[in-house]
N, C-alpha and C positions, 0 to 999 in steps of 0.2 A: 019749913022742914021738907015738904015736897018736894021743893025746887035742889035741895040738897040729895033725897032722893034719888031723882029724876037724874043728875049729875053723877053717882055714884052709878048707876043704871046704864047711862052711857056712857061712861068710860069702860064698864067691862065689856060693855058690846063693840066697843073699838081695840079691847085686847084681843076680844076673839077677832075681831078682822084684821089686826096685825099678824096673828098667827095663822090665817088662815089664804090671808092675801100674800106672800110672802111665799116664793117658793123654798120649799123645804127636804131638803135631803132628808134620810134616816140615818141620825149619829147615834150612838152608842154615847152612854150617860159615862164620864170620867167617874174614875174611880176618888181620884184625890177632890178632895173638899177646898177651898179658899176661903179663909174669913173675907166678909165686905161689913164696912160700916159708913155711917155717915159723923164722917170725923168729927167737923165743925161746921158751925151756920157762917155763913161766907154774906150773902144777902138777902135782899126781896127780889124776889122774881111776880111781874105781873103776867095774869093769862088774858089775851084782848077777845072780847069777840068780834066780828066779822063787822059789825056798825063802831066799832069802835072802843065800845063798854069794856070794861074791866070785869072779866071774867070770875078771876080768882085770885087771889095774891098769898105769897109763901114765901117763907124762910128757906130759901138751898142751904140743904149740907153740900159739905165736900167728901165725894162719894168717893172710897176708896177700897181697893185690891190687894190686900197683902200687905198695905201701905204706898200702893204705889195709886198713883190718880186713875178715878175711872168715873163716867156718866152716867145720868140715869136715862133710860131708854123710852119709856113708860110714863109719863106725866100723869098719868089717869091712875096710877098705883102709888100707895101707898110704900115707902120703904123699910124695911125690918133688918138691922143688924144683924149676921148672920152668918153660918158657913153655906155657900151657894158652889151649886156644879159649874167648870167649865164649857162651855163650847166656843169651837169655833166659828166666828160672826160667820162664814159662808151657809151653815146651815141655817139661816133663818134669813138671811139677806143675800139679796144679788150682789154679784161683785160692784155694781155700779152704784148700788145704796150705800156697800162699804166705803168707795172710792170719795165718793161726795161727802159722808161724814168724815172722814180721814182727813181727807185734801181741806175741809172748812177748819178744821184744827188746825192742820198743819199751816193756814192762813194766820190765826190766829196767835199760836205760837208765835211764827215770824215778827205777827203786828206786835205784841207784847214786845218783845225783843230788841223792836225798834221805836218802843214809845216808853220811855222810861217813869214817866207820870201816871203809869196803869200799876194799882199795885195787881198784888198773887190773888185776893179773893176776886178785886174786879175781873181778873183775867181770868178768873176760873167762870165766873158768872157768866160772860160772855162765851167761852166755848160750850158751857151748858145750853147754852141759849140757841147757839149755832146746832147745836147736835138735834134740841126738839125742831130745829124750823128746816132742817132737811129731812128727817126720819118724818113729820108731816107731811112734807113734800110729795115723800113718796109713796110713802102711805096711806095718806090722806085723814092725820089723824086732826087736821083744822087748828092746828096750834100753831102756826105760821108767824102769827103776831104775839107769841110770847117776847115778854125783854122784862131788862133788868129796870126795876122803878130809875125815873130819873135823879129821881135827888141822890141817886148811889154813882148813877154815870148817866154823865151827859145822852140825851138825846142826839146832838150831834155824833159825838163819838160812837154810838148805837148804830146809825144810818150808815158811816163811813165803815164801820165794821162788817153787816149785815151785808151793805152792797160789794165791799173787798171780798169776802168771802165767795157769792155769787159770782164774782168775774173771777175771780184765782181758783173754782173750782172748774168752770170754764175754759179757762185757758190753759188748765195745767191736766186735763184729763190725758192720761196714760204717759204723763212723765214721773209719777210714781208708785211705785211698787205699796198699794194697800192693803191692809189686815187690821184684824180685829178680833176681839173673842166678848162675847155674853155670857155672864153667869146667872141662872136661874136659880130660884128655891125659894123659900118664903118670904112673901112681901115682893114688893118691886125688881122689877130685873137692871143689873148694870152693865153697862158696857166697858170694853178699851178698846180704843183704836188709833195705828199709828199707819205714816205717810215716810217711805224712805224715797229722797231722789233717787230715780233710777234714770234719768239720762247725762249721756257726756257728750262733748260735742266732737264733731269729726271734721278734720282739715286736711287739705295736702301742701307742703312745701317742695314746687319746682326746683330743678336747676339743670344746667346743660352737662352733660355727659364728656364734654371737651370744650374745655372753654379756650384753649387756644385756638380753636377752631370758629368758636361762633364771638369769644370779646369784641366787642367795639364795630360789631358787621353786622348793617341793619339787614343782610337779608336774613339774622336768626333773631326769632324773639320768644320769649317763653309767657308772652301773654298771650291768653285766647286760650288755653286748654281745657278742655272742657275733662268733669270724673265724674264716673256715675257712682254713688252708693247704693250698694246691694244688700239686702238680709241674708242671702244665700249662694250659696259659694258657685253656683251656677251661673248666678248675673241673672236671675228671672224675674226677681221680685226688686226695683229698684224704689230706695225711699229717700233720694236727694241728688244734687247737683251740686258740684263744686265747679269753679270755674278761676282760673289764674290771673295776679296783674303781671303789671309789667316788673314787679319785684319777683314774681314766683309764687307771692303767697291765695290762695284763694280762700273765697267764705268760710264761715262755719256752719256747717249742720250740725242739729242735735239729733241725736238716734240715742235707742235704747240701748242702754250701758248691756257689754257684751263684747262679740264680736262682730264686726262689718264688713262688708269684701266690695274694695275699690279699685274699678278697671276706667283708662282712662279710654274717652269716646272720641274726643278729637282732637290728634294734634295739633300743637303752635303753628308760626310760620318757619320753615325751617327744617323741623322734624320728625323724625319718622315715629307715625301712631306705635304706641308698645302697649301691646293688647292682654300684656301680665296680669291677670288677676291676681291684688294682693290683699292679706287680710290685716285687719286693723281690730288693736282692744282697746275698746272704750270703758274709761270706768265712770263711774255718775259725779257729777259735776268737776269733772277734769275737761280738759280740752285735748286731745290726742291727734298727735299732726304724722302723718305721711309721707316720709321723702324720699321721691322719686328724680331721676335724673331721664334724660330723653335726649338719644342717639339723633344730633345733626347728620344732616342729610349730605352726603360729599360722593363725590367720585374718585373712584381712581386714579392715579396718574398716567394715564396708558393712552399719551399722546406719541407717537412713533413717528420722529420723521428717519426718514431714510436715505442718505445723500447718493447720487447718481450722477455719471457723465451727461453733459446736456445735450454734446452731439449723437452717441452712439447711445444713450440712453439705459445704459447697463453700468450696473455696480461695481464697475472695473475703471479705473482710475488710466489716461493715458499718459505714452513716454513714460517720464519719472515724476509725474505727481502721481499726489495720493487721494484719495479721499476720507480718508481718517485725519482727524483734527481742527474738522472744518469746525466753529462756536457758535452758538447759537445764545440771546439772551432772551430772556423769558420775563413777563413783567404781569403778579397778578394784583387786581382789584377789588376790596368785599364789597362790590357792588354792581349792577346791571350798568353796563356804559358802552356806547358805540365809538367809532375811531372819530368822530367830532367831537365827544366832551367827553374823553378821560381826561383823570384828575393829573396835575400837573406833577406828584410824584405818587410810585405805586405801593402798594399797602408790602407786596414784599418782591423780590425778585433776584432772577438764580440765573449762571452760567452755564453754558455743559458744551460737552463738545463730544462729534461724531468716533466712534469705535468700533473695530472690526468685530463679528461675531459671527459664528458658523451655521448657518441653519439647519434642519432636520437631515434636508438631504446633501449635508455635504459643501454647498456655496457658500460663500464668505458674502454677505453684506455689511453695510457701514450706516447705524443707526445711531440716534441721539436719543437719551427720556429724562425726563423730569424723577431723576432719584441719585445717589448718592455716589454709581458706579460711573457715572457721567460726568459727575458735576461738577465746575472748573475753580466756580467762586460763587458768591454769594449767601440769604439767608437758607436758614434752616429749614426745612421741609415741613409741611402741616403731614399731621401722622395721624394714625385712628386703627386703633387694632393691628398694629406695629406695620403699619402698612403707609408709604406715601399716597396722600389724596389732597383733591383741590378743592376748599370749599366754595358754595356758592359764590356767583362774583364772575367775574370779568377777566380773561387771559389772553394776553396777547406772547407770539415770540415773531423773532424775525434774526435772519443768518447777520452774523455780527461780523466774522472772521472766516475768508474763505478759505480751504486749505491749500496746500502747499500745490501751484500748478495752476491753480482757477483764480477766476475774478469773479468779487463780489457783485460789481454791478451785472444788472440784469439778471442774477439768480429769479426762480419763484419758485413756490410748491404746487403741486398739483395730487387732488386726492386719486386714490386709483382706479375707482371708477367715475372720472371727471376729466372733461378736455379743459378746465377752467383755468387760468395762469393764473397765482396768487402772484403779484409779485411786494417786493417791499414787506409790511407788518401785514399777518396773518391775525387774525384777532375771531375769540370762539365765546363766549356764553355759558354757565353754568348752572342752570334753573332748575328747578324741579318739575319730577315727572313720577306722579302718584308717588308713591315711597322709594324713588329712586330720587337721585341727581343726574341729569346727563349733559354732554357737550352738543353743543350746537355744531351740527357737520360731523365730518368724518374725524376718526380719530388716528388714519394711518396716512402720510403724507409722502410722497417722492418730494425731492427738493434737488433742483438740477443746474448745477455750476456753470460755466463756460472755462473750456480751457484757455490756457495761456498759447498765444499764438506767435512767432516770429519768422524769421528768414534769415536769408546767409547770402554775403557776397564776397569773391574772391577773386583778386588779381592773380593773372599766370602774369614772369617774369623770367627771363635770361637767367640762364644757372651763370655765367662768366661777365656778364656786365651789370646784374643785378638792375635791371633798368626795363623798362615796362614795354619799351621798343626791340620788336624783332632785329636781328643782324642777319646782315646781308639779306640775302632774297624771299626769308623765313617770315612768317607770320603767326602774333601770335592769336588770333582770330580761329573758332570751331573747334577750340580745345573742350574736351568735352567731360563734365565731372558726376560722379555716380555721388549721390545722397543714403549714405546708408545708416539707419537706424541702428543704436547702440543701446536699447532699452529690453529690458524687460516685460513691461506690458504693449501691447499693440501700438497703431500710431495709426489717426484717419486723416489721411492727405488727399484730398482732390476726389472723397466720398467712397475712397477704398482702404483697406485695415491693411495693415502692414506690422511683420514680426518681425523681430529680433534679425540685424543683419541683415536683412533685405531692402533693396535699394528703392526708395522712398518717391525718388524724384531724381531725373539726368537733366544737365544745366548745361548749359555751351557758352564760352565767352564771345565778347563781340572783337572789331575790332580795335580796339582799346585794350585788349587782355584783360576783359571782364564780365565774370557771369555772374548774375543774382538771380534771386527767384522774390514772389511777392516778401511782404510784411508778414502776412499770415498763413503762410503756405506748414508751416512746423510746427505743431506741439510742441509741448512743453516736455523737455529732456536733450539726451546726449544723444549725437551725431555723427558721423566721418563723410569727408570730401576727399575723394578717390581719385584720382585720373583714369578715365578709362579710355581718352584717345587724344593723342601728343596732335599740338597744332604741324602742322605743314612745316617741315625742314626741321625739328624739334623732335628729340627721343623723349620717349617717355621714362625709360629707364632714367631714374634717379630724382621723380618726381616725388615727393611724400607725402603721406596722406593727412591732412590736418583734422583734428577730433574737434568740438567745438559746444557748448549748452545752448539750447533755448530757453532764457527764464525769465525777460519781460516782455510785455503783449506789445506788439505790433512795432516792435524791434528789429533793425537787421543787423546782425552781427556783422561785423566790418573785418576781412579777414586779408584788406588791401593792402597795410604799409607791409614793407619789407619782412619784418622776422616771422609775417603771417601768409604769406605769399606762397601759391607754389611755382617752383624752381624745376626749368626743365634742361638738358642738354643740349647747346646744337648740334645738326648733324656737322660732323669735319671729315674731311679727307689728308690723305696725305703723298709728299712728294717724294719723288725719288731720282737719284742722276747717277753718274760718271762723268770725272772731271778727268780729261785726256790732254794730254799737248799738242797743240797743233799741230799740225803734219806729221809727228811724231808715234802720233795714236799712246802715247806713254803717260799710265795715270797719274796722277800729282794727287799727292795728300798733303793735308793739312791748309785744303784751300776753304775761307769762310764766303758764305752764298747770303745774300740777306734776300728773303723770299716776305712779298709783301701783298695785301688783299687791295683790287682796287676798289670793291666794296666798301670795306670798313676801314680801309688805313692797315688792318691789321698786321704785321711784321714779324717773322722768325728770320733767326739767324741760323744756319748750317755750318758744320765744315767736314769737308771731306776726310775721310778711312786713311790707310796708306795706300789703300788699295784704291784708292779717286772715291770710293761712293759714299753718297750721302741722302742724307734721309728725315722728314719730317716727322717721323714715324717718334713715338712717344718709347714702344718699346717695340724693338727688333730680332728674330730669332738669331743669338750670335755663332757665327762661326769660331772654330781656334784664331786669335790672333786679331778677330776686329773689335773695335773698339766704335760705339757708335751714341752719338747726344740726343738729350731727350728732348722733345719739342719744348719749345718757352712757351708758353703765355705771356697774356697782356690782360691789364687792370687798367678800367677809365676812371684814371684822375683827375677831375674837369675837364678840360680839352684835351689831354695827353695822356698815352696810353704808355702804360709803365711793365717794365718785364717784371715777371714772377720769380725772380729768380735765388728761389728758396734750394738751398745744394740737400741732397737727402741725405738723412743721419746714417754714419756706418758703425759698425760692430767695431768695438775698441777693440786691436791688437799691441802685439811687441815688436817693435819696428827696428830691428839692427844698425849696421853703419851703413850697408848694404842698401838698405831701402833708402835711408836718407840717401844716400850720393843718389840712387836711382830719381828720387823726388828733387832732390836740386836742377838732375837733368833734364827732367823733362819740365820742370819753370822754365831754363832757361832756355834749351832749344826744340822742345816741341810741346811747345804752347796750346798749341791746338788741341794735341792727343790728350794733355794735363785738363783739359777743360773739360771734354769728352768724359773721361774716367770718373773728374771731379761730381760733373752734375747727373751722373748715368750712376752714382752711389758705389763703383767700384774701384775708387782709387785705391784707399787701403789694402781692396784683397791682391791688386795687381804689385801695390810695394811689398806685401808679404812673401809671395810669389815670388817676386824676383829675390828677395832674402834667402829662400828656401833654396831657387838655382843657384846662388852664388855659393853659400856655404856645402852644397853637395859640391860642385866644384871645386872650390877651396880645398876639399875631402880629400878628392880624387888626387889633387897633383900632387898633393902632400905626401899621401903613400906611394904617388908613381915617386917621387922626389928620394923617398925613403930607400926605397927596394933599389934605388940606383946609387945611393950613395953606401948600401950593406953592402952592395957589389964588389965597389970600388977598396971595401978597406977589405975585402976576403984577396 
């Protein structure tokens, strides 16, 4: 009886140190009442002490709330069916006392859940069991080693329980949201207490922001990104790291269901850090994933070459080429590669070609880029915010097509503050540089052609013999020809500019009747060969100027055969007589003179006037009454020189009977003068002429005739 005493003695002095140890707010006592009872006997519960002993042993009810499950808190009290007051478990318990009873449930629970061979009283006896061996714990009420007898459940199953409990209260402190409420009043106090998951987990899924730009190009990858989670929208308080593969997807964190604020800390390889803080809702046991995309790192297209003459080095095109149209091909690589091992074809590549454009202040240059108002052929442009850009990788271009006037060999680039000749493929680099991409080198290049170069050669030749040999005592040797430009833009000959019209270069033939100048003495364009001084014996009048192109390098235009030639007159003179009768002094007409060169062979024939004179003279001022032949020519036909004797066209008249008798007469007895008339183009007007005297005569007698025979019959 003592020792039962003595037990009932100590357990109230462990209530009062449950209520006394326990920190305790001031709550206000609920007004509403709850029935609790103790439903049914479920089992035996043993109380162990500390050597081992059996303490005490008891029949558990199944303590209940309204109907709903509740524990008993108090093993040292006695329980009373009954209406009990509310509170809330914080006022007599820490939240951690709460948490630990709660969370050992909520073990429990689960373990039931998943152990189908536990029934409902076992399972209730066991979280009975759990609720005295933490509120012990922490209390220190020495009931640690309370359990259920074993012949109700295993010993085993007891130990697996007891210790699950301890590691799942462990392991899971503040992933769930705990409460509880104590009802007090007569008899023993009961508790409820529950355990909701309160965390979710938190992920991000990467991806690239342009995947045309980084597909299939190891220099982009979206692994390696590191995310900080944050509590606070600040980024001050971080509570995890996420980190990306090579899919995009990174870890889970759990965090407290809520909201989380996720700023990424480093980017990939490739891409530019985006320092966005975003916020993320997590709910408890979901998984909530994050998707971000992350702006590849690229450049501009703002490679600029600029085409330019190679000699005079200005943006002026000479002669007649141009420098617009000049191509260029462009070839790029999604990879780091030197001009030793690029890949044998390139990931993409574009044509373009050179175009005039005006600059700020007014000059016209001729520029090539990498964008769509250039571009000749080829693929499609990598774009990024509607913009042409190059991604990381490797570019090379080189002049493909020179334009019209230049050759392609020997062109190079040079950057503009560089003496360095690029010649052949130019090749640049497109790496990163902190949150940039940039090019290796400059990005604005001169690119400088050679013009097209040629010459000109030209036989002088006989305007009458058509033959490359002076006649008679004439040479065609020191003729001398002006070279005049016919272009529009300048011309650098011999390290001096030359405009439009202005004579370029003077050339002298030899004696052969030939003047040339080099292979490369001309640019490229249109020309004139002038005469500006007739060789020796030779007029220049009647000399024409021949126009002529320069349009392949190191060409001389051949301006020798005949229909290219120029053609000058010899000097001639001319002869003049009176044919007399011997001793007579009495002129004779109608005598022929064959007047011959002992030079050249060459031969006219004469005949004398009626008046004796004659004359070589082509054309002669005429007096009334003479009649005088125009000089003949000769044409060398092989050995033999042949007369020209082409008669001149006359003006068709109306020729009476008059003119013929007149034209039979002089066939037949003055030959000579018929010849005369014939080749001097005015026989016609001389038969007209005499038509005209005869019929006024005819006129005259008719009415003298007349007025003699009115006479005769008056």
């Amino acid at each position: 009886m003592k020792k039962i005493w003595k037990r009932v003695c100590t357990g109230i002095l462990t209530l009062t140190t449950i209520l006394t140890a326990v920190p305790i707010t001031s709550v206000q006592a609920a007004e509403t009442q709850y029935w609790t009872e103790s439903a049914e006997r479920v089992g035996h519960v043993e109380h162990l002490m500390n050597d081992g002993t059996i303490k005490s042993t008891f029949n558990e009810g199944h303590m209940k709330v309204e109907g709903e499950t509740a524990y008993c808190v108090d093993i040292n009290t006695g329980f009373k069916n009954g209406y009990k007051t509310r509170h809330d478990a914080s006022a007599s318990m820490s939240a951690d006392q709460i948490e630990d009873v709660a969370l050992s449930l909520e073990y429990m629970k689960q373990y039931a859940g998943s152990h189908s061979n536990l029934s409902r009283n076992q399972a209730y006896l066991l979280e009975q069991c759990l609720v005295w061996q933490r509120l012990s714990e922490h209390l220190g009420w020495q009931c640690d080693n309370v359990r259920v007898v074993y012949s109700e459940i295993s010993q085993d199953i007891q130990n697996e329980v007891y210790d699950g409990a301890k590691s799942f209260v462990k392991t899971n402190k503040g992933r769930y949201k705990c409460g509880g409420y104590i009802y007090t009043g007569e008899g023993q106090d009961i508790g409820q207490f529950w355990a909701e998951l309160n965390v979710g987990n938190a992920k991000v899924k990467k991806t690239t922001a342009n995947e045309i730009v980084t597909n299939g190009n190891a220099m982009y990858s979206i692994a390696g990104a590191t995310f900080g989670i944050f509590s606070d929208q600040n980024c001050s308080n971080q509570i995890g790291t996420l980190t990306t593969n090579e899919n995009g997807d990174t870890n889970e964190v759990e965090v407290t269901a809520g909201t989380v604020y996720i700023k990424e800390l480093s980017a990939p390889k490739g891409y530019k850090l985006d320092t966005t803080v975003r916020s993320l809702k997590v709910e408890a046991g979901k998984t909530a994933v994050l998707n971000v995309s992350d702006v590849p790192k690229v450049t501009e297209t703002l490679v600029d070459l600029f085409k330019i003459d190679m000699e005079t080095g200005k943006a002026t095109a000479q002669g007649n080429a141009a420098l617009a149209g000049a191509e260029f091909t462009w070839h790029y690589y999604d990879g780091l590669y030197t001009k030793d091992n690029l890949p044998e074809k390139a990931t993409r590549t574009w044509v373009t070609k050179t175009v005039a454009e005006k600059s700020s202040d007014g000059s016209i240059h001729y520029v090539t880029k990498l964008s769509d108002a250039y571009k000749v052929s080829g693929d499609a442009f990598y774009t990024q915010n509607e913009k042409s850009v190059l991604p990381l990788g490797t570019l090379i271009v080189e002049e493909t097509k020179a334009p019209d006037g230049y050759l392609l060999d020997g062109a190079y680039m040079q950057a503009g503050d560089s003496t360095e000749q690029i010649k052949g493929m130019y090749l640049t680099q497109i790496t990163e540089d902190g949150e940039l991409a940039v090019l290796s080198g400059s990005n604005q290049y001169s690119v400088s052609d050679q013009v097209i170069r040629g010459g000109v050669k030209i036989q002088k030749r006989d305007l009458e013999t058509k033959d490359t040999k002076a006649q008679g005592s004439a040479t065609l040797k020191d003729a001398a020809f002006a070279i005049i430009s016919l272009n529009e833009n300048p011309v650098l000959v011999e390290g001096k500019l030359y405009k439009k019209n202005e004579t370029v270069k003077t050339i002298q033939t030899g004696i052969d009747g030939i003047a040339t100048t080099t292979a490369d003495l001309l640019p490229y364009g249109k020309y004139k060969l002038e005469e500006t001084k007739a060789p020796e014996g030779y007029l220049t009048d009647g000399a024409k100027a021949i126009e002529f192109s320069i349009t392949e390098n190191g060409k001389i235009v051949d301006l020798t055969d005949e229909s290219h030639s120029i053609y000058n007159q010899i000097k001639r003179g001319d002869l003049e007589g009176v044919k007399i009768g011997a001793g007579t002094h009495k002129r004779l007409a109608n005598v022929p003179f064959k007047i011959t060169s002992k030079t050249t062979g060459e031969s006219h024939i004469v005949v004398s006037d009626k008046n004796g004179q004659f004359s070589t003279a082509s054309r002669k001022p005429q007096q009334k009454g003479d009649r005088t032949m125009a000089a003949i020519t000769y044409s060398r036909q092989g050995d033999y020189l042949l007369p020209n004797l082409i008669i001149p066209e006359e003006e068709e008249v109306h020729l009476g009977k008059y003119a013929y008798l007149r034209n039979q007469y002089l066939m037949k007895n003055r030959y000579g003068m018929y010849l005369n008339l014939l080749t001097a183009g005015t026989l016609n007007q001389h038969l007209l002429q005499t038509e005209e005297e005869a019929q006024m005569r005819m006129e005259t007698e008719w009415k003298h005739l007349s007025s003699r025979w009115q006479r005769k019959r008056e």
